[in-house]
C-alpha distance (Angstrom), angle and dihedral (degrees) to the residues before:
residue distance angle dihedral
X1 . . .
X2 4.25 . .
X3 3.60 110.8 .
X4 3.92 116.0 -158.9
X5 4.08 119.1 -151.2
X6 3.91 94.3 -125.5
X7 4.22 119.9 -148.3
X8 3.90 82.5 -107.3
X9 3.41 96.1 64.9
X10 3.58 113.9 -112.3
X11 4.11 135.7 94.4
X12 3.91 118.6 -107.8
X13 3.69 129.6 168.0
X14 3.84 111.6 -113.0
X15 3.62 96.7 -104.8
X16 3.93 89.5 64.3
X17 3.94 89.4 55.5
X18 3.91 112.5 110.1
X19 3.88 112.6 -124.4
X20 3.95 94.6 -96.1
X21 3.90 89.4 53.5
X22 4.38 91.6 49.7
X23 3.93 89.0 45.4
X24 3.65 84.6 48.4
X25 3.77 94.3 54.7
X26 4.22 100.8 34.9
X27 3.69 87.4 46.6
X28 3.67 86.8 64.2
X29 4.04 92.6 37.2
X30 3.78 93.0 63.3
X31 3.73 99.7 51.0
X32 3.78 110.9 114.2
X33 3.33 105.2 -126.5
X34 4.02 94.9 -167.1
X35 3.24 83.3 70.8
X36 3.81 87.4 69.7
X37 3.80 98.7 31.3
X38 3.84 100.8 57.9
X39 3.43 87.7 60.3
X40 3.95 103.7 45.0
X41 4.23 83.1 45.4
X42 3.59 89.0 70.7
X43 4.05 91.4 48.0
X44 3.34 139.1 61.2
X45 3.95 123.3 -91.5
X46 3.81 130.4 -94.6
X47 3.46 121.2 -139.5
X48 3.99 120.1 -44.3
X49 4.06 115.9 1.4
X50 4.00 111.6 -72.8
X51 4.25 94.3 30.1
X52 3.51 85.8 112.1
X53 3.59 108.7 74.4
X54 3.83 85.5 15.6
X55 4.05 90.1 67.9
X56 3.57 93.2 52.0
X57 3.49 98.0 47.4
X58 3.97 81.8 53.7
X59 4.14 93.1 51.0
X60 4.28 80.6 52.6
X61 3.51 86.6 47.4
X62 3.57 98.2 50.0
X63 3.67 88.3 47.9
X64 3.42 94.9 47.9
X65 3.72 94.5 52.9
X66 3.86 102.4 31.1
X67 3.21 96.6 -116.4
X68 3.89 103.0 175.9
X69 3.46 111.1 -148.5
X70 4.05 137.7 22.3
X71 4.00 91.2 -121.7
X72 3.93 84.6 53.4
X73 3.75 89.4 51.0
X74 3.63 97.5 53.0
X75 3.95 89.6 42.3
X76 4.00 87.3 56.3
X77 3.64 91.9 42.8
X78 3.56 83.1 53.8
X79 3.57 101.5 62.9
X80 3.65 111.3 14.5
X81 3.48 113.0 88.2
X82 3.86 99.5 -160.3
X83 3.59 94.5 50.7
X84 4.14 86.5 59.9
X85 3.75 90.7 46.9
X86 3.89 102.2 49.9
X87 4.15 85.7 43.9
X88 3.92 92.6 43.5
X89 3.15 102.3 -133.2
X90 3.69 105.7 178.4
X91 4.36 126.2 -120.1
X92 3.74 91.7 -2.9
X93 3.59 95.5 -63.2
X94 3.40 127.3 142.9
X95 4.80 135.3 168.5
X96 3.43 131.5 -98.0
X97 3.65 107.0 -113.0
X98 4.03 94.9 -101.8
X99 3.96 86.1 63.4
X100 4.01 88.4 82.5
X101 4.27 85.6 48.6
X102 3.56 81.3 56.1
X103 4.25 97.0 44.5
X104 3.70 84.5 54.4
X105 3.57 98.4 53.9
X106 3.68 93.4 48.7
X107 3.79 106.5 39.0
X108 3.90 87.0 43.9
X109 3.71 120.8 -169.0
X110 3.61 91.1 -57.7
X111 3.45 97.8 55.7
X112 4.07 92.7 56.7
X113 3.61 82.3 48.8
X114 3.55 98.5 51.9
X115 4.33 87.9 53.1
X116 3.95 87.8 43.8
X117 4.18 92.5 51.1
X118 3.78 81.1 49.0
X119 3.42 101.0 55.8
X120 3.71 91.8 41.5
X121 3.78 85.7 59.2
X122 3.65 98.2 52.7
X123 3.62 92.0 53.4
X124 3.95 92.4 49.0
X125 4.10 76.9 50.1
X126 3.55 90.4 62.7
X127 3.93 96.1 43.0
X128 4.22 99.8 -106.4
X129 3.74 98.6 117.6
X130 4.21 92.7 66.6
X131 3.51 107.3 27.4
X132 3.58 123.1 178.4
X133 3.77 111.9 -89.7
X134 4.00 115.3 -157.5
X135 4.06 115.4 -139.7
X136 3.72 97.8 33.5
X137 3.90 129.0 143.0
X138 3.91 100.8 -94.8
X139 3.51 83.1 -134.5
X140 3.48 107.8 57.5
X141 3.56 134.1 131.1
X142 3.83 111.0 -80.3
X143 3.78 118.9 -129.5
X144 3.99 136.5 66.2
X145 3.63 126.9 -46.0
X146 3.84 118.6 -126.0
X147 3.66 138.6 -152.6
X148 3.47 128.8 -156.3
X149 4.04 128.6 -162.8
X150 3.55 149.0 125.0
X151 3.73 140.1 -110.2
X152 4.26 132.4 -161.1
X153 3.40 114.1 -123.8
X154 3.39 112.1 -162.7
X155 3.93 109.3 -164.6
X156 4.38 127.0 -163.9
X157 3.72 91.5 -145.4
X158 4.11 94.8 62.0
X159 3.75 103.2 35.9
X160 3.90 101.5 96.9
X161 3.73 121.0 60.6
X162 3.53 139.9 140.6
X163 3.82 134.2 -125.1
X164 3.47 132.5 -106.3
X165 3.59 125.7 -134.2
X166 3.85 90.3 -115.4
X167 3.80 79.8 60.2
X168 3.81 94.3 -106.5
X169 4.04 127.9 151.6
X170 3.77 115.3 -122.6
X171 3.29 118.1 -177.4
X172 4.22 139.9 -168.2
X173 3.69 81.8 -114.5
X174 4.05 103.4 50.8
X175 4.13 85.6 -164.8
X176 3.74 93.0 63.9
X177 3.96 130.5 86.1
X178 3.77 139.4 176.5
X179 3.79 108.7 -75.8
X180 4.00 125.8 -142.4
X181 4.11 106.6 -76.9
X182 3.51 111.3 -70.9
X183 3.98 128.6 -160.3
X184 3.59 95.7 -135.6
X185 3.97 98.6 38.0
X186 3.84 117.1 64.7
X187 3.72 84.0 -164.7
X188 3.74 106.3 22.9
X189 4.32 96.1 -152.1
X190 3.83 120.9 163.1
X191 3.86 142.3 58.1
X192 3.84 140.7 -37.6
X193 3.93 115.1 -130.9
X194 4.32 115.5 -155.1
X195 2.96 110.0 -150.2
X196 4.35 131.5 179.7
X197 3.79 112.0 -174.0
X198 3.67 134.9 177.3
X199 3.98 109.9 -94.4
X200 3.69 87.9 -102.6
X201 4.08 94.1 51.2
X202 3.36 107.8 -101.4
X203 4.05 99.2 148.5
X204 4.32 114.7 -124.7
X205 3.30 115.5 170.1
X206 3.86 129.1 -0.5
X207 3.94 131.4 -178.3
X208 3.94 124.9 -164.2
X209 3.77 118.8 -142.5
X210 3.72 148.2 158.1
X211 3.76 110.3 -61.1
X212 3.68 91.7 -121.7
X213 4.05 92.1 72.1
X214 3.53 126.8 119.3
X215 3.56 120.2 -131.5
X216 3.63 100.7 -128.4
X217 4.09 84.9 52.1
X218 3.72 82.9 79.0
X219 3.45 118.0 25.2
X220 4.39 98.7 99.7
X221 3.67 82.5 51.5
X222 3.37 93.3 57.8
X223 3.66 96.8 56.2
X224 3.95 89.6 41.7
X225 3.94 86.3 60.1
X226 3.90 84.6 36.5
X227 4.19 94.9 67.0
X228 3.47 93.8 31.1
X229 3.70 91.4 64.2
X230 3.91 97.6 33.8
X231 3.31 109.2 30.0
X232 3.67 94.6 153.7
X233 3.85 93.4 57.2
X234 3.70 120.2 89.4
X235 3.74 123.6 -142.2
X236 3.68 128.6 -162.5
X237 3.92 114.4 167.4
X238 3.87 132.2 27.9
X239 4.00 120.5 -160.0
X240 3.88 111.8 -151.3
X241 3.86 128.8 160.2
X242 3.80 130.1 -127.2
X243 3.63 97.4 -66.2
X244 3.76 89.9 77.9
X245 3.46 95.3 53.5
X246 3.48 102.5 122.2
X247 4.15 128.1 113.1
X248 4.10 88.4 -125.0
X249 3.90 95.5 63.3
X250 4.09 96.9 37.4
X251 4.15 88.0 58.9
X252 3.95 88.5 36.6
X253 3.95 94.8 54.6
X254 4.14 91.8 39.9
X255 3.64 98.0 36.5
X256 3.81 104.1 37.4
X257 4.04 98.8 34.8
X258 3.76 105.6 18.9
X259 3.84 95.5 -127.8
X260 3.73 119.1 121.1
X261 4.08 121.5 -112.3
X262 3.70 105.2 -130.1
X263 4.09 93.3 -171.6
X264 3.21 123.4 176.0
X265 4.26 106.0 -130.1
X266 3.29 142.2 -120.5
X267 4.25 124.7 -148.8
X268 4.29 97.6 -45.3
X269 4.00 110.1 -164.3
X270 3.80 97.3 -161.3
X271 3.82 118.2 -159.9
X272 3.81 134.3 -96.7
X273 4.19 105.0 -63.7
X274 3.57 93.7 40.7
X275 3.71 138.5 94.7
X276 3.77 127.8 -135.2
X277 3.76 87.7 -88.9
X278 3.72 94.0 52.4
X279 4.02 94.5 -117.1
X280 4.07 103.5 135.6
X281 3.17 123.2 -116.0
X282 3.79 128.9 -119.9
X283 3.72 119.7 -109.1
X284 3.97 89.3 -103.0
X285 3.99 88.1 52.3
X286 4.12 102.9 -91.8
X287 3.44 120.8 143.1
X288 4.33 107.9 -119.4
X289 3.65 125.4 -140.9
X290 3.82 121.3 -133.4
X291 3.71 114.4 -99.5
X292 3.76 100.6 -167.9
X293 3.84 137.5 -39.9
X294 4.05 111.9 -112.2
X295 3.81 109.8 -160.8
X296 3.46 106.6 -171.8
X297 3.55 83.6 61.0
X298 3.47 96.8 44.6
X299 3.74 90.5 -136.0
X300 3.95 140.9 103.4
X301 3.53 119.3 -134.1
X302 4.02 118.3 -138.2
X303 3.89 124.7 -162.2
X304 3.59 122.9 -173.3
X305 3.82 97.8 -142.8
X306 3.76 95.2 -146.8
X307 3.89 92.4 -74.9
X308 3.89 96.0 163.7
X309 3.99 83.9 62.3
X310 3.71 84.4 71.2
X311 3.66 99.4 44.0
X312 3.52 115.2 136.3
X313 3.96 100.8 -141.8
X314 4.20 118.1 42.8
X315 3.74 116.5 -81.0
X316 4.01 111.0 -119.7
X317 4.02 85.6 -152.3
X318 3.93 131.9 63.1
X319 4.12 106.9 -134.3
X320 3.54 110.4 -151.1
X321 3.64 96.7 -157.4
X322 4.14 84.8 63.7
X323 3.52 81.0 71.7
X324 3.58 98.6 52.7
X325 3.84 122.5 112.5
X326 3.73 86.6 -132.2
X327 4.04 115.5 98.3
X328 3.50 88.5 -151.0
X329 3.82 101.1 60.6
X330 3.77 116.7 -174.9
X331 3.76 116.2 14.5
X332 4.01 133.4 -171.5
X333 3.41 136.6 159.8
X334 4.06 133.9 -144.3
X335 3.91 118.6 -148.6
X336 3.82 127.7 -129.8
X337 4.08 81.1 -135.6
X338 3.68 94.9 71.0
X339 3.68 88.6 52.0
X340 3.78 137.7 -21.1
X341 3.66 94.3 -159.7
X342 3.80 98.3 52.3
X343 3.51 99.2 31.9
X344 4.09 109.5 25.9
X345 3.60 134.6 149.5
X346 3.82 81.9 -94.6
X347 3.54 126.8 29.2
X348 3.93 136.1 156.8
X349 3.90 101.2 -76.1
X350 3.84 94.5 48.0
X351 3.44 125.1 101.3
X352 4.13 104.0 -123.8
X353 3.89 81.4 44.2
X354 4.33 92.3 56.4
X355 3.84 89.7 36.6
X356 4.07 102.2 57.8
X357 3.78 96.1 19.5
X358 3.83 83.8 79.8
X359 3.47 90.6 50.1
X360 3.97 93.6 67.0
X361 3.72 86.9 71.9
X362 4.18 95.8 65.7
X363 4.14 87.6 43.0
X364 3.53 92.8 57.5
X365 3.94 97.9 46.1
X366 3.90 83.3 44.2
X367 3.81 90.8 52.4
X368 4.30 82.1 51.2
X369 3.31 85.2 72.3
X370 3.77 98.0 38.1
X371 3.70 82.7 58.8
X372 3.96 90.7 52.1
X373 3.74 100.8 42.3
X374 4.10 109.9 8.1
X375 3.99 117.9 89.3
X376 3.98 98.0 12.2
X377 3.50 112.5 -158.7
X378 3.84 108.3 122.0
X379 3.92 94.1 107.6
X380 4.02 108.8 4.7
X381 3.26 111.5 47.3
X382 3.78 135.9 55.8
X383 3.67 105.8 -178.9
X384 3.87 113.2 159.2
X385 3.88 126.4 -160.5
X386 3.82 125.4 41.5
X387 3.67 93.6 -99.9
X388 3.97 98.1 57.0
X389 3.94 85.0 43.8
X390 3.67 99.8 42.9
X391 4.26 86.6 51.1
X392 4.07 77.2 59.4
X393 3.24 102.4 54.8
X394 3.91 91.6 41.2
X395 3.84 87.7 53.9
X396 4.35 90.2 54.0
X397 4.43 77.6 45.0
X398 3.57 90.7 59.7
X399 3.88 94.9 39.0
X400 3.54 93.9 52.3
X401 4.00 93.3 47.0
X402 3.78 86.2 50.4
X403 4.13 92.6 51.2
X404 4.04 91.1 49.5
X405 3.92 89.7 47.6
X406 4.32 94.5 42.8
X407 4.58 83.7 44.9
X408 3.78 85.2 48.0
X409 4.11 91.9 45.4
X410 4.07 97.4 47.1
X411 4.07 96.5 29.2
X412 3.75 108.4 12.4
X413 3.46 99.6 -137.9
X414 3.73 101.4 128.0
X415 4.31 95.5 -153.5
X416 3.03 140.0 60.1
X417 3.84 90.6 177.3
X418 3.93 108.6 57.2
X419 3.76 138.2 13.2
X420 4.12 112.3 -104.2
């Protein structure tokens, strides 16, 4: 029978383990490790033979376990038995704590990315990324559904500066800037983290920046960074909030990547021939339903249905298209070329728009508690420059692809975000 050396010090077979202790140990089982090892094939070693996957099993580890600092994590590596076995670190050996300075400097940016984009993959493998969404046209666009938003980061190495005389902010950490007011941060000082994720919360692509961004700075270079790493995935609908609300980023997004803005809008003043939902109106003043949505055309077609037959007081007018033996009666179309905004491939009276609108509402209470517990770095960390802090925030991506895809292996619910 396997015995497990236990943080308290003593050797029990796995049966005897309480549930927190087994969750603790198959959590680690599960992880794909070839997710790790194609990556560290391709670079050079760290330290003794095996370190390589072994340290980033540790950075999940310390993660996992909040573990505040790196020293603290080679300490506990040190002396805990059962944190060496679940990160395999081989003959009792474990790193001093500036081995995982010296991991970052090697693997670079691009090497954390190259782990994340591989753990992304296996979780598309097992069918998380696009899961089946109940209530949805049965004609919608096939492909996965993106969110976009942004997170503070608020950082101990860049809160103190001093002032120039020209009245500028300089800071410990020359990449961060003051943030927009915040009601937990007198003096809101750090970074900005970009994130898109997969309507269920599987992180994709993030990019760390001054605090002082604004969101829709960032969003087309998102998606740029977003096909470059998955060009095999296909995307069909993005979820953004009001800030994106502008006519520029709804033709960008549907013109540039082929995925359709689902934006959530501000006041819209539509022009003479509309109503205040920007359905047309038929020649004799009826509002027209939409009919269907031709893209090729980059139109939607409108038909009035023969609405004034149903009108509840008399009509002073004859319509000739009443008449017609067409069901359809009077038909027009608007053009996403006149504007993208008003007249998209999803605006507020479709049926996509009314269907995933709704589900902006459960991303942003989820990304309250990304805010709380996601990207850590208020009090234990004081990583400086946008490179040391964006290999953070790529190490909490690959953490929280890794939960989704262990929840969806022991449960198979594949969210922790939204109900499907």
């Amino acid at each position: 029978m396997t015995t497990y050396q236990l943080p308290m010090s003593f050797a029990r077979p796995f049966s005897d383990l309480t549930a927190a202790e087994k969750d603790f140990f198959n959590y680690f089982s599960k992880i794909d490790t070839a997710c790790i090892e194609k990556v560290f094939d391709l670079k050079s070693s760290f330290g003794p033979k095996g370190f390589g996957t072994s340290l980033i099993l540790s950075r999940i580890l310390k993660i996992r376990e909040r573990i505040s600092s790196d020293r603290e994590l080679a300490l506990k590596l040190s002396k805990n038995d059962a944190y060496r076995f679940v990160t395999r670190f081989p003959h009792h050996r474990s790193p001093s704590h500036n081995t995982f300075n010296t991991l970052r400097e090697r693997l670079g940016v691009e090497g954390f990315v190259a782990i994340h984009v591989n753990f992304v993959l296996k979780a598309h493998e097992l069918g998380i990324l696009d899961p089946e969404i109940t209530g949805l046209p049965k004609h919608r666009r096939k492909g996965i559904i993106l969110i976009a938003d942004s997170t503070f980061l608020l950082t101990s190495g860049s809160t103190k500066g001093v002032r120039t005389d020209e009245g500028r902010w300089l800071f410990k950490d020359n990449s961060a800037a003051f943030g927009r007011p915040h009601h937990k941060h007198k003096y809101p000082v750090g970074h900005k983290v970009h994130s898109l994720m997969t309507l269920n919360g599987i992180p994709l692509v993030s990019i760390v920046d001054s605090a002082n961004g604004y969101d829709q700075d960032y969003i087309i270079a998102l998606l740029e960074m977003l096909y470059e790493r998955f060009p095999r995935l296909t995307f069909a609908y993005i979820i953004l909030d009001k800030g994106y609300d502008a006519e520029e980023i709804h033709e960008n997004i549907y013109e540039y990547f082929e995925i359709i803005p689902i934006i959530i809008r501000k006041k819209t003043a539509y022009p003479k021939g509309f109503d205040a939902e920007g359905f047309p109106r038929c020649p004799y003043g009826f509002s027209m339903r939409r009919k269907g949505i031709e893209y090729e055309h980059r139109r939607t077609k409108y038909a009035c249905f023969k609405s004034c037959a149903d009108a509840k007081e008399p009509l002073l007018f004859t319509c000739k298209y009443r008449k017609t033996l067409h069901r359809y009666g009077y038909m027009t179309y608007t053009y996403f070329k006149d504007s993208y905004r008003k007249f998209g491939p999803a605006t507020p009276g479709s049926a996509i728009y009314a269907k995933l609108k709704k589900y902006r509402t459960g991303i942003e209470r989820y990304y309250g508690l990304v805010k709380e517990n996601r990207y850590r770095m208020e009090s234990s960390n004081t990583y400086k420059g946008l490179d040391h802090i964006t290999i953070h925030v790529l190490e909490h991506d690959i953490v929280l692809t890794q939960d989704i895809i262990y929840d969806y292996l022991t449960t198979g619910n594949k969210s922790p975000v939204v109900k499907l």
